[in-house]
C-alpha positions, 0 to 999 in steps of 0.5 A: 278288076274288083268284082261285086260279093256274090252274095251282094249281087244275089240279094240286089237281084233278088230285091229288084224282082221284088220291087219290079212286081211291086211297080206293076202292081202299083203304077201311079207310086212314087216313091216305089217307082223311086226305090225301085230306080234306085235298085237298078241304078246300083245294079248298075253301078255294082256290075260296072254298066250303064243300063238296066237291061245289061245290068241285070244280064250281067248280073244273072250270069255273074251269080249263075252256078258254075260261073268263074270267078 
């Protein structure tokens, strides 16, 4: 099985927090709430599951220190 560049990963989560807050602090925007799905749709797609939630679980432990290869 191919595997996501760490590296990729770290940034898209890092990102996702980023437009997260974003979300909270600016509801009613569209085109944030736009962006915003769409990050944690390729999150999804990167990590090979089907929702956010397990994405961004998988993902975490994808990139945690010490996690195998």
């Amino acid at each position: 099985m191919l595997l996501p560049d760490r590296n990729t990963v770290e940034r898209l989560l890092r990102h996702y927090r980023t437009q997260e807050r974003t979300v909270l602090s600016s509801p009613s925007d569209l085109s944030v709430r736009r962006r915003f799905d769409d990050t944690a749709y390729t999150l999804c797609v990167l990590m090979g599951v089907r929702s956010t939630p397990e994405a961004l679980r998988a993902a975490e432990r994808y990139v945690a220190p010490g996690a195998p290869l």
